[in-house]
C-alpha positions in Angstrom: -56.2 28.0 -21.6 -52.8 28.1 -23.2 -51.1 28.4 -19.9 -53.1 25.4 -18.4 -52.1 23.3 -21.8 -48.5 24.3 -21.4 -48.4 23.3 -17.6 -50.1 20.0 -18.2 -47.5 19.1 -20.4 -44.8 19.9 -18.6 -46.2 18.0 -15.6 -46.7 14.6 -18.1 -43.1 14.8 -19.4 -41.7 15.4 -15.8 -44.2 12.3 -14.8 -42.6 10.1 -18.0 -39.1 11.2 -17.0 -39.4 10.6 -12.9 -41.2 7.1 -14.5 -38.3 6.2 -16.8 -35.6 6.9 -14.0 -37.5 4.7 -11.4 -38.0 2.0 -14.2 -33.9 2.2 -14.5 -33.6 2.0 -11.2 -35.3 -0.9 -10.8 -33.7 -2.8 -13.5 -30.5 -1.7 -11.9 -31.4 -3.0 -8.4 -32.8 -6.2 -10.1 -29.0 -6.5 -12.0 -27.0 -5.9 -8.4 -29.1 -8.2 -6.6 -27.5 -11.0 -8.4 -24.3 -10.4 -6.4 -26.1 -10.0 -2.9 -25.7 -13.9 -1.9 -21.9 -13.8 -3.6 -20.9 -10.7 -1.1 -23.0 -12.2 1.8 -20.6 -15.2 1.4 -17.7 -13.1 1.1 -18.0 -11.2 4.1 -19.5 -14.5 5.9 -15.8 -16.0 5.2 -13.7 -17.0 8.6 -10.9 -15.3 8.6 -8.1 -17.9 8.7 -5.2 -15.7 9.8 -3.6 -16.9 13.0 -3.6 -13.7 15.6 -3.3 -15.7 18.2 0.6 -15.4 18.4 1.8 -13.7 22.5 5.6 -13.6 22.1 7.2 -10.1 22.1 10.7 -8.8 20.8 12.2 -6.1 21.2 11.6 -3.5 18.7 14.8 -1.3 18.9 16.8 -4.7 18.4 18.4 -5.4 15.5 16.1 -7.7 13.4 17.2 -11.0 11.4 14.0 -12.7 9.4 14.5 -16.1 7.6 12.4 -17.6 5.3 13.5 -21.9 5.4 11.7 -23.2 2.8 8.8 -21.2 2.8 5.8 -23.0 -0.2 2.8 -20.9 -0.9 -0.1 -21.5 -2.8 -2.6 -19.9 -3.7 -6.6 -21.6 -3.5 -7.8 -23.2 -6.0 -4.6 -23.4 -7.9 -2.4 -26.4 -8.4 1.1 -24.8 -8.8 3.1 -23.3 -6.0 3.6 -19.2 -6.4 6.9 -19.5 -4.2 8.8 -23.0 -3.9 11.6 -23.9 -1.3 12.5 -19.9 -0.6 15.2 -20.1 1.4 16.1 -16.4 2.2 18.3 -14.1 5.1 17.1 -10.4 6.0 18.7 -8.2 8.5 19.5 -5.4 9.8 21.5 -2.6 7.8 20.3 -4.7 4.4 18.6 -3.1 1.6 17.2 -5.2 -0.9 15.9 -5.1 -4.5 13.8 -7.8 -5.4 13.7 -8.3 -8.9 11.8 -10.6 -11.4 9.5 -11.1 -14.2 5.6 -10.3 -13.7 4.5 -13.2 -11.7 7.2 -14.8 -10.2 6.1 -14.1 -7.1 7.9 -10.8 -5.9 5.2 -9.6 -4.6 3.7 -12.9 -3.1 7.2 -12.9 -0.7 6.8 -9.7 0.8 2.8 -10.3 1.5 4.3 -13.4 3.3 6.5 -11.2 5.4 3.9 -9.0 6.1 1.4 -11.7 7.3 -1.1 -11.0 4.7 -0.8 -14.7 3.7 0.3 -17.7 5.3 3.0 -19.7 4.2 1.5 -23.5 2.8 4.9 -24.9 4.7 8.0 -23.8 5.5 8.2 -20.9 8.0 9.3 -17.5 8.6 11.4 -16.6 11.7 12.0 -12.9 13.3 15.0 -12.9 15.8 14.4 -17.2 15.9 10.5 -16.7 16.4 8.5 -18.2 13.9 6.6 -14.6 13.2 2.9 -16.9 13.5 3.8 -17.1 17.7 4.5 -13.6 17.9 1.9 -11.0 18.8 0.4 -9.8 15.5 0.0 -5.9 16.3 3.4 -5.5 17.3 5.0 -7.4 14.6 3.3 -5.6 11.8 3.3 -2.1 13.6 7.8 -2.3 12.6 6.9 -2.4 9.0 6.2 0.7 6.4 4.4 -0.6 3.4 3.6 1.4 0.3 1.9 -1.3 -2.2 1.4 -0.1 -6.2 -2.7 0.2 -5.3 -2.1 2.8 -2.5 -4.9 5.1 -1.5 -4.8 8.9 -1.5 -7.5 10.4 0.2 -10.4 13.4 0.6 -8.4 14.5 3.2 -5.6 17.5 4.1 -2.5 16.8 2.9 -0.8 16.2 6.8 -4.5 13.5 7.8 -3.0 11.5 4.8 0.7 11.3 5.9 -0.4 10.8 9.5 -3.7 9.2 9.4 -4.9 9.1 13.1 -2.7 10.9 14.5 -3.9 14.6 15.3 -1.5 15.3 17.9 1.4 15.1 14.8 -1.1 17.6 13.0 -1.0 20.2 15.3 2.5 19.8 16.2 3.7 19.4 12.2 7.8 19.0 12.7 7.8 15.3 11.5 5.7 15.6 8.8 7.2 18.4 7.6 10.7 16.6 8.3 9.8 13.8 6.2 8.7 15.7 3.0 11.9 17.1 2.9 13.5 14.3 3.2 11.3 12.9 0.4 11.7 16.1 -1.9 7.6 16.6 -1.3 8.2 20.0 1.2 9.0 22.8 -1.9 5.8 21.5 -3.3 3.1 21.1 -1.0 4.1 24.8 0.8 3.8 26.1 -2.9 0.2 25.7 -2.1 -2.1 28.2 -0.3 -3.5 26.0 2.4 0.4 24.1 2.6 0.3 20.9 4.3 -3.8 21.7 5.4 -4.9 21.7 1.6 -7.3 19.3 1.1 -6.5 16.5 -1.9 -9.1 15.8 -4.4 -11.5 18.0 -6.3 -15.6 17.8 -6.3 -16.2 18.0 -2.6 -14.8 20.7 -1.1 -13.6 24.6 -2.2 -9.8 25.6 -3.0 -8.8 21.6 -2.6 -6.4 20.3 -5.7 -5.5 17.3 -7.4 -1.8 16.1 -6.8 0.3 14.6 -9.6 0.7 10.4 -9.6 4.3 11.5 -8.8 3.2 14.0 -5.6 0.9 11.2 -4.5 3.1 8.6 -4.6 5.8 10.6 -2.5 2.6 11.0 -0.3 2.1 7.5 0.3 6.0 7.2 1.2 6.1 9.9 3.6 2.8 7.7 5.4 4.5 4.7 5.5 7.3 6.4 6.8 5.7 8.1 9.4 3.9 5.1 10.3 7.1 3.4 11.5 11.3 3.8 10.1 11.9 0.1 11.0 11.2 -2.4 7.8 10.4 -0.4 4.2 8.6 -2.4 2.2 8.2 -0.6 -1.2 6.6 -2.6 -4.4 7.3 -0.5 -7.3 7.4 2.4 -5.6 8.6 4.7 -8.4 6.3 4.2 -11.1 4.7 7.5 -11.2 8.1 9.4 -10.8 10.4 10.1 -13.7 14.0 9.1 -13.4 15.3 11.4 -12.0 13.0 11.2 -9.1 13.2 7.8 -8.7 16.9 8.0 -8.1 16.5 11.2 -5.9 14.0 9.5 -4.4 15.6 6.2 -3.6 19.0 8.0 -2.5 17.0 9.9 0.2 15.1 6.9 1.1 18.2 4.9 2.4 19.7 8.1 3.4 17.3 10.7 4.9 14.5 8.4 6.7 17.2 5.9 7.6 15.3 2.8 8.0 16.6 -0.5 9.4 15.7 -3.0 6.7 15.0 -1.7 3.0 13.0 -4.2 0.8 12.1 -2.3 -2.7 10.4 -4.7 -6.1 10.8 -2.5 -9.2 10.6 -3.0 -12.6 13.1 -0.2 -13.0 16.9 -0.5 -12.2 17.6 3.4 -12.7 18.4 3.1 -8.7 19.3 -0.7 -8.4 23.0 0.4 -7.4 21.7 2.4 -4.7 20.6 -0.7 -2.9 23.5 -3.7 -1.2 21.8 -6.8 -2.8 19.9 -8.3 -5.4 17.5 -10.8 -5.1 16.2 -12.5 -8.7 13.1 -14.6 -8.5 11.8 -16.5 -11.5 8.9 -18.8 -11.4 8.6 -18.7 -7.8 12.2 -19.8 -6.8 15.1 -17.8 -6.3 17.4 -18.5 -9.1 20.3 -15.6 -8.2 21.5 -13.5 -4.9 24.8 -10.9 -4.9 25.6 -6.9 -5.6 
């Protein structure tokens, strides 16, 4: 009799429980359904980027961009993030963008990478305004690395070359490129080397790189991805100063990219760069060494 008691409490707690978690459950489902219609419409949104574009340059040329006064806006907002940006990039520059939080550092180089669209002006590449030129072979000359970069649940080498499995099995570039990022020492420290998986909580033996190892991680992707045009917004902010000046001397040096554009916060490695561009509420205000 004791035994039956015992058992048919157990099973009327475990009944409560299971009906307490499904009550939740509900309530939650009731609280996200708010937001079904509002993500419906989001992903019901045309895209309005022009892809359209069919010229082609030559990507081995040297490159010249212009911005002639390039407006942006952003919608629903009255006041222009960027106003009459009148700007020359080319080959053999690098550049440090400098400027206050919102004054529309970023905002330029999302323009230059066709995330936005300018509201007027234009941007040229070579004399082509970049909206005629075919989309997936302009943006496939530039290597981005944005503050919000992803690390991912993959080995080390899928995160610096993504897609790329034949680079996996034959390793030589990524294994160049860590070197030339100070990353190599590191990552063959490790028991799996370049195959250790990053991120703890789904797999065995995988680890959890620094901000700073990550961040080199997301350089040497970019990198890999193309050495034409570097794009890099504050790429040092996980690195102490030290390694942002190592970092940035073997970034103009080592990978030997065309065009470097870096925004930072920082100017521990501003004389490492050949110009200066200051932005202040949207306009450039000041250009030189």
């Amino acid at each position: 009799m004791l035994g039956d008691f015992i058992f048919y409490i157990s099973i009327t707690f475990l009944l409560s429980s299971s009906c307490s978690l499904f009550f939740y459950f509900l309530l939650g489902l009731n609280d996200n359904a708010k937001y079904v219609n509002d993500f419906i419409d989001f992903i019901e949104q045309p895209n309005k980027m022009k892809k359209n574009g069919t010229k082609k340059f030559d990507v081995n040329s040297n490159f010249e961009f212009e911005f002639v006064n390039v407006y942006f806006r952003y919608n629903n907002s009255n006041d222009y993030a960027l106003k009459n940006i009148n700007l020359r990039i080319k080959s053999g520059d690098s550049i440090y963008l400098v400027g206050l939080n919102g004054s529309g550092k970023t905002t330029l180089i999302k323009l230059l990478l066709r995330l936005y669209e300018p509201t007027k002006g234009k941007i040229l590449l070579n004399g082509i305004n970049i909206n005629e030129i075919d989309y997936n072979l302009y943006i496939s000359i530039f290597a981005p690395v944005f503050q919000d970069f992803n690390i991912y649940n993959f080995q080390i080498c899928e995160n610096i070359a993504m897609k790329n499995n034949k680079f996996i099995e034959d390793n030589s570039k990524i294994n160049l490129l860590m070197k030339n990022i100070d990353l190599y020492d590191a990552i063959y420290s490790l028991d799996k080397n370049i195959h250790t998986i990053i991120g703890t909580g789904y797999y065995e033996n995988s680890v959890e790189l620094s901000t700073g190892q990550s961040q080199k991680v997301a350089i040497c992707r970019s990198a890999f991805k193309s050495n034409k045009i570097a794009v890099l917004d504050e790429p040092y902010s996980n690195l102490s100063i030290i390694d942002e000046i190592n970092v940035c001397n073997k970034i103009i040096n080592n990978i030997n990219y065309d065009v470097v554009i870096m925004i930072s916060h920082r100017f521990n490695a501003i004389n490492k760069l050949s110009r200066i561009v200051v932005i202040k509420d949207g306009k450039i205000i000041e250009t030189g060494t």
